[in-house]
C-alpha positions as CSV (number, residue, x, y, z in Angstrom):
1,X,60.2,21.5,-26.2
2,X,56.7,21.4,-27.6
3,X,56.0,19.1,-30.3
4,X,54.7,20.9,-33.9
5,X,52.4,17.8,-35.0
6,X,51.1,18.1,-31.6
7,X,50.1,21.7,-31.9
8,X,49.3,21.7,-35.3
9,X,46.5,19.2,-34.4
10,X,45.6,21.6,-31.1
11,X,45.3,24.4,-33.5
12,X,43.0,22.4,-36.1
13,X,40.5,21.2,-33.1
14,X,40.1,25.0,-32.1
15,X,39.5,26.3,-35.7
16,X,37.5,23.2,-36.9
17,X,35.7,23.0,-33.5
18,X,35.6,19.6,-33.2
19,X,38.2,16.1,-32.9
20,X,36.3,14.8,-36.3
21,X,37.0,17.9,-38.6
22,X,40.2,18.4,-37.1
23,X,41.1,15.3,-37.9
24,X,40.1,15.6,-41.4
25,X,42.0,18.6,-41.7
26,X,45.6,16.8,-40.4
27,X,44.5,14.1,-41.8
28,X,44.1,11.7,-39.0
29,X,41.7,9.7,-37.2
30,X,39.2,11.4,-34.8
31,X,40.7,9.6,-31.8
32,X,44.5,10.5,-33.0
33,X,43.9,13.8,-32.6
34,X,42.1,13.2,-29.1
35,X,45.3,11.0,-28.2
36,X,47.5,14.0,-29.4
37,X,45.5,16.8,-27.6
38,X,46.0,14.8,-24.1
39,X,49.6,14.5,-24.8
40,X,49.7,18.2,-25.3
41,X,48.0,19.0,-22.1
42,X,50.2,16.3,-20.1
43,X,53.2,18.6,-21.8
44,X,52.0,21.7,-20.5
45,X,50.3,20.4,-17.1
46,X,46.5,21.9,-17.6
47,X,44.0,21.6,-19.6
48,X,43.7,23.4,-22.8
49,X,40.0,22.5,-24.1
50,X,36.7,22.6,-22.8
51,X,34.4,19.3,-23.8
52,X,31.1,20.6,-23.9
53,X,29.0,17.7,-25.7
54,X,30.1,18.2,-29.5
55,X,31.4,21.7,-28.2
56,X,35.0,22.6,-28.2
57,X,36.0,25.6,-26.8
58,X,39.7,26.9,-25.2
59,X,40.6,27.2,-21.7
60,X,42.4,30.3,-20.3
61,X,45.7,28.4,-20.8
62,X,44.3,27.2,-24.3
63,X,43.9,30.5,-25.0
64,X,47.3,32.0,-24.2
65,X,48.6,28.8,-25.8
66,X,47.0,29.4,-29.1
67,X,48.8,32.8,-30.2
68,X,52.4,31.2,-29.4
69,X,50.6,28.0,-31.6
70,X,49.8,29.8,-34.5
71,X,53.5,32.1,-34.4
72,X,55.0,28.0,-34.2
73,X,53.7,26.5,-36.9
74,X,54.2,29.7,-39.2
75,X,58.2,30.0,-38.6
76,X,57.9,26.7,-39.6
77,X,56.6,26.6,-42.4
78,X,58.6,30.1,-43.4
79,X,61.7,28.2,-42.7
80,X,60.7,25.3,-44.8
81,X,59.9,27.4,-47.5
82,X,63.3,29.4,-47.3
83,X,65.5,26.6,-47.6
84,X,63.6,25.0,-50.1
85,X,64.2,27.6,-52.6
86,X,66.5,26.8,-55.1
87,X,70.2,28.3,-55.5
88,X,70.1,28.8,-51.5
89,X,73.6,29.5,-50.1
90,X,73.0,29.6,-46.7
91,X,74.8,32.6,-45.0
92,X,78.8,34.1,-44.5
93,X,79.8,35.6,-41.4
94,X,82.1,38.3,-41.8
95,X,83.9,40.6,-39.7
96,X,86.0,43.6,-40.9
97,X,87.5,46.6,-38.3
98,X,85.1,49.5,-38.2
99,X,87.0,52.0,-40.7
100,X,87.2,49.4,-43.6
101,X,83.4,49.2,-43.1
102,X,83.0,53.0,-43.6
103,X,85.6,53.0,-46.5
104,X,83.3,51.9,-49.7
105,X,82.9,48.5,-48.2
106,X,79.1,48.7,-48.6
107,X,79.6,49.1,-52.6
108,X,81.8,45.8,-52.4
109,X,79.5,43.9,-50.6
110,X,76.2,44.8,-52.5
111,X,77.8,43.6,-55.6
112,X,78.8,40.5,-54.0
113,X,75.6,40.0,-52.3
114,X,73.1,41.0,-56.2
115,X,75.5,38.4,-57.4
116,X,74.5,35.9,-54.9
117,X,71.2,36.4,-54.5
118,X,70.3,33.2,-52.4
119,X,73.7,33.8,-49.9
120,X,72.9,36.0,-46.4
121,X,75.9,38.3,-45.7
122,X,76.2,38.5,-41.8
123,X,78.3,41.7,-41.5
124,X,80.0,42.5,-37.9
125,X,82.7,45.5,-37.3
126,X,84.8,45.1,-33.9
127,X,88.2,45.9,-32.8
128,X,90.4,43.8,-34.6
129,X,91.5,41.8,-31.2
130,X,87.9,40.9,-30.9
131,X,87.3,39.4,-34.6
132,X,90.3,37.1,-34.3
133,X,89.1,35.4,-31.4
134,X,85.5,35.2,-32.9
135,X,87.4,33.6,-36.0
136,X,89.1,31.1,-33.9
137,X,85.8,30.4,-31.8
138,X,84.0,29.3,-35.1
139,X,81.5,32.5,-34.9
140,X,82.4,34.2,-37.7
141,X,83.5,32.6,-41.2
142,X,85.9,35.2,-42.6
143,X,87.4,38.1,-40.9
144,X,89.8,41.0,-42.1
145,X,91.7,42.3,-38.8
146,X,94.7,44.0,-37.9
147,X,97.7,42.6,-36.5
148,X,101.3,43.1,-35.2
149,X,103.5,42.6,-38.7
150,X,105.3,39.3,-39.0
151,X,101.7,36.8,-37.7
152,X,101.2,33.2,-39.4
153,X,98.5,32.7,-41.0
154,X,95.7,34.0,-43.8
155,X,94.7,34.1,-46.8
156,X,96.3,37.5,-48.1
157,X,98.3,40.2,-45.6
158,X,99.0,43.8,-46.6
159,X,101.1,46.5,-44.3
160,X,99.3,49.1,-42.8
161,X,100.3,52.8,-42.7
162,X,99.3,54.8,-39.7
163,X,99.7,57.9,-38.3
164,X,99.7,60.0,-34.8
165,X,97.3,62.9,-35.3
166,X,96.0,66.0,-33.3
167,X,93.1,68.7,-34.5
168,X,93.9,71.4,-37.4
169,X,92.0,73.4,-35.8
170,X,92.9,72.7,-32.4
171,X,96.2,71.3,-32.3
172,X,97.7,70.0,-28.9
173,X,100.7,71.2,-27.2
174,X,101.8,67.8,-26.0
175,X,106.1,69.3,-25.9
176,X,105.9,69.4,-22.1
177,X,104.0,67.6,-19.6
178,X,101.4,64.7,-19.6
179,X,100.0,63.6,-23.3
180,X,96.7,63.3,-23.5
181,X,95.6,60.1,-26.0
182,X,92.2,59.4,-27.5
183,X,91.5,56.0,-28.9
184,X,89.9,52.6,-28.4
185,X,89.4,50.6,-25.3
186,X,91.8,48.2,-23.7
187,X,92.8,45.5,-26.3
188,X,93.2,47.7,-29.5
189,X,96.3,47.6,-30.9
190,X,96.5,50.7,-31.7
191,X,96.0,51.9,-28.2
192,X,98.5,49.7,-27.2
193,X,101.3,50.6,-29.6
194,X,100.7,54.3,-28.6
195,X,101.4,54.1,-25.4
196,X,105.0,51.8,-26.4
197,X,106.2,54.4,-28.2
198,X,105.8,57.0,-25.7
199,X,106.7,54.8,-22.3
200,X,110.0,54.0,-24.8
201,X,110.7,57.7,-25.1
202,X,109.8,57.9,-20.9
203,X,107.1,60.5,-21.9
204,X,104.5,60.6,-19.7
205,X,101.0,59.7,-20.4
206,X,97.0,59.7,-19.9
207,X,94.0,58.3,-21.2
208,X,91.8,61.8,-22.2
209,X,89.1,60.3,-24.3
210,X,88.2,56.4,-24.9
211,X,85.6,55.4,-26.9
212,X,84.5,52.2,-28.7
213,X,83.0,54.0,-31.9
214,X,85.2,55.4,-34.8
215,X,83.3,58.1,-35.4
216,X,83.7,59.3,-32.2
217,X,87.2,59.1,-32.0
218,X,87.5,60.6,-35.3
219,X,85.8,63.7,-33.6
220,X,87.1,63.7,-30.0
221,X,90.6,64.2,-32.2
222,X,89.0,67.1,-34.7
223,X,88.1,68.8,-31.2
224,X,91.6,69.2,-29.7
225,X,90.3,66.5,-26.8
226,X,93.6,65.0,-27.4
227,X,96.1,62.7,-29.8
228,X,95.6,59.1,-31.6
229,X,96.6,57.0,-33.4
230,X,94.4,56.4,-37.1
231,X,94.9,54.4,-40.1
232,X,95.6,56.6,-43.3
233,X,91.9,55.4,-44.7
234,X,90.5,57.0,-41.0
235,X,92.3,60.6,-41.4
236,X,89.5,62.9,-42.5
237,X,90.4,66.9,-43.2
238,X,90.2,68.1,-39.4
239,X,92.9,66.1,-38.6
240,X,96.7,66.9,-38.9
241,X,99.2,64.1,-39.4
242,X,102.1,64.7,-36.5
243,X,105.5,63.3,-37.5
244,X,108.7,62.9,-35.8
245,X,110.4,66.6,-36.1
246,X,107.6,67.1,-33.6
247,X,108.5,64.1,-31.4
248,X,105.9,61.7,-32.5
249,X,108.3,58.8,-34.3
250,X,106.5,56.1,-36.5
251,X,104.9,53.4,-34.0
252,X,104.9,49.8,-34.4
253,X,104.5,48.3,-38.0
254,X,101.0,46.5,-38.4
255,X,99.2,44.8,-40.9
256,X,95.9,44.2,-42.3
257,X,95.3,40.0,-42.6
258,X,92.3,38.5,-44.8
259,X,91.6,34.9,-42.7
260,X,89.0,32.3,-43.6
261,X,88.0,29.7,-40.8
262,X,89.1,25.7,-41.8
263,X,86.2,25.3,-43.0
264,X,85.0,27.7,-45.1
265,X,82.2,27.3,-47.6
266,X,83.0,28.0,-51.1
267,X,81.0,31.5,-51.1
268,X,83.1,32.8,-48.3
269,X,86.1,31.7,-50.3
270,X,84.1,33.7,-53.3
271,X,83.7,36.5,-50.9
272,X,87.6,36.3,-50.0
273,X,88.9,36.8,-53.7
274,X,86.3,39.8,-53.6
275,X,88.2,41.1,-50.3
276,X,91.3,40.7,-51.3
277,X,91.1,42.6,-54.6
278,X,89.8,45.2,-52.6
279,X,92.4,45.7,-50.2
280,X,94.9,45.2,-53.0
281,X,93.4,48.4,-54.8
282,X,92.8,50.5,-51.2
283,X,96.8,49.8,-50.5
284,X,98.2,50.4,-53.5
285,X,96.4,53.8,-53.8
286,X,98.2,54.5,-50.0
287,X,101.2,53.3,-51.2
């Protein structure tokens, strides 16, 4: 790793063209900065200035060194500067499944975030399966996921209504042979509690559309591509809701669970309360 004071001195000598001026300028002695500037090039393994009498001047490697110097010492200092504002927060990791984040999350979170103006909101949406292990790993600080109903743990759990659903304008005909599903790839549960229900009912089954974006599920369905599985807040006006006169039976119950890692800083837990009024107010308009 290269050392800052020693390339802060490297820097001076090139701009001040000379060890004395340099020296001046970092406020150390002329043969400091000499001492510095060897140890620099034993770092790197060549030469970075040319002595020419009271002459400084770059080599090649000087040269190339100088750009990456200057970029160096200037994230340093930005960083120094950013955490020495005042009312700095430091930063929340959050994670929330992709169809809360397209369901006035936004709104939520730029409240929260004009109200803490010195706090960094590091927003990630994911398949549900994917936030909990992040959680667990330590990489994110909160996360709202969905789960199988009946799970330990969180801060706040509400249960999920969802629905099979096919196109309004091009519905499926899935009475006889193979049923074609559309949804997310392995590990989402509701992927996985689709195909349950129908191996439980011995109905055969295929995979006609897979895709790791909401949106495009959302519109492989309103194509007549095939059937999935969607949360109420995910059903947009193409879709039609299937239910079980049409042999599509409720699936597995699930959940929506508000988690905070062990150690979370009191603006996630800030954030949380925020969340959790949220989902209170989105489930009991679904209710």
């Amino acid at each position: 790793m290269l050392d800052l004071e020693l390339l802060r001195s490297f820097v001076s000598v090139v701009d001040a063209g000379g060890f004395t001026r340099a020296g001046e300028r970092v406020h150390r002695t002329q043969s400091t900065v000499s001492q510095q500037i060897k140890r620099l090039e034993d770092d790197v393994g060549q030469p970075l200035l040319i002595r020419n009498g009271k002459d400084i001047t770059p080599t090649e490697a000087g040269e190339r060194l100088l750009s990456y110097a200057r970029r160096l010492l200037a994230l340093e200092e930005e960083a120094r500067d950013v955490l020495s504002r005042p009312g700095n927060e430091g930063a929340v990791r959050l994670g929330v499944p992709e169809d809360f984040a397209a369901y006035r999350l936004a709104k939520l979170l730029g409240s929260f975030s004009r109200s803490h103006p010195g706090l960094r909101l590091d927003v990630r949406a994911d398949q549900s399966l994917d936030l909990k292990h992040d959680l667990e790993r330590g990489d994110l600080d909160l996360a709202l996921f969905k789960r199988p109903v009946g799970e330990k743990g969180g801060i706040a759990v509400w249960p999920e209504r969802v629905h099979w659903v096919t196109s309004k304008n091009h519905p499926i005909d899935a009475a006889t042979g193979s049923v074609p599903l559309i949804g997310f790839p392995l590990g989402c549960l509701y992927r996985a509690s689709a195909i349950r229900a129908l191996e439980s009912e011995g109905r055969p089954w295929h995979m006609a559309y897979s895709s790791s974006s909401l949106a495009g599920i959302q519109a492989a369905i309103a194509a007549g591509m095939g059937l999935g599985i969607l949360s109420e807040m995910s059903i947009q006006a193409d879709h039609r809701v299937l239910t079980a006169k049409e042999g599509f039976s409720p699936i597995d119950r699930t959940e929506v669970a508000l988690v905070a890692s062990p150690d979370a800083s009191p603006a996630t837990l800030r954030l949380a309360e925020r969340l959790a009024e949220f989902c209170d107010t989105v489930h009991a308009k679904a209710a």
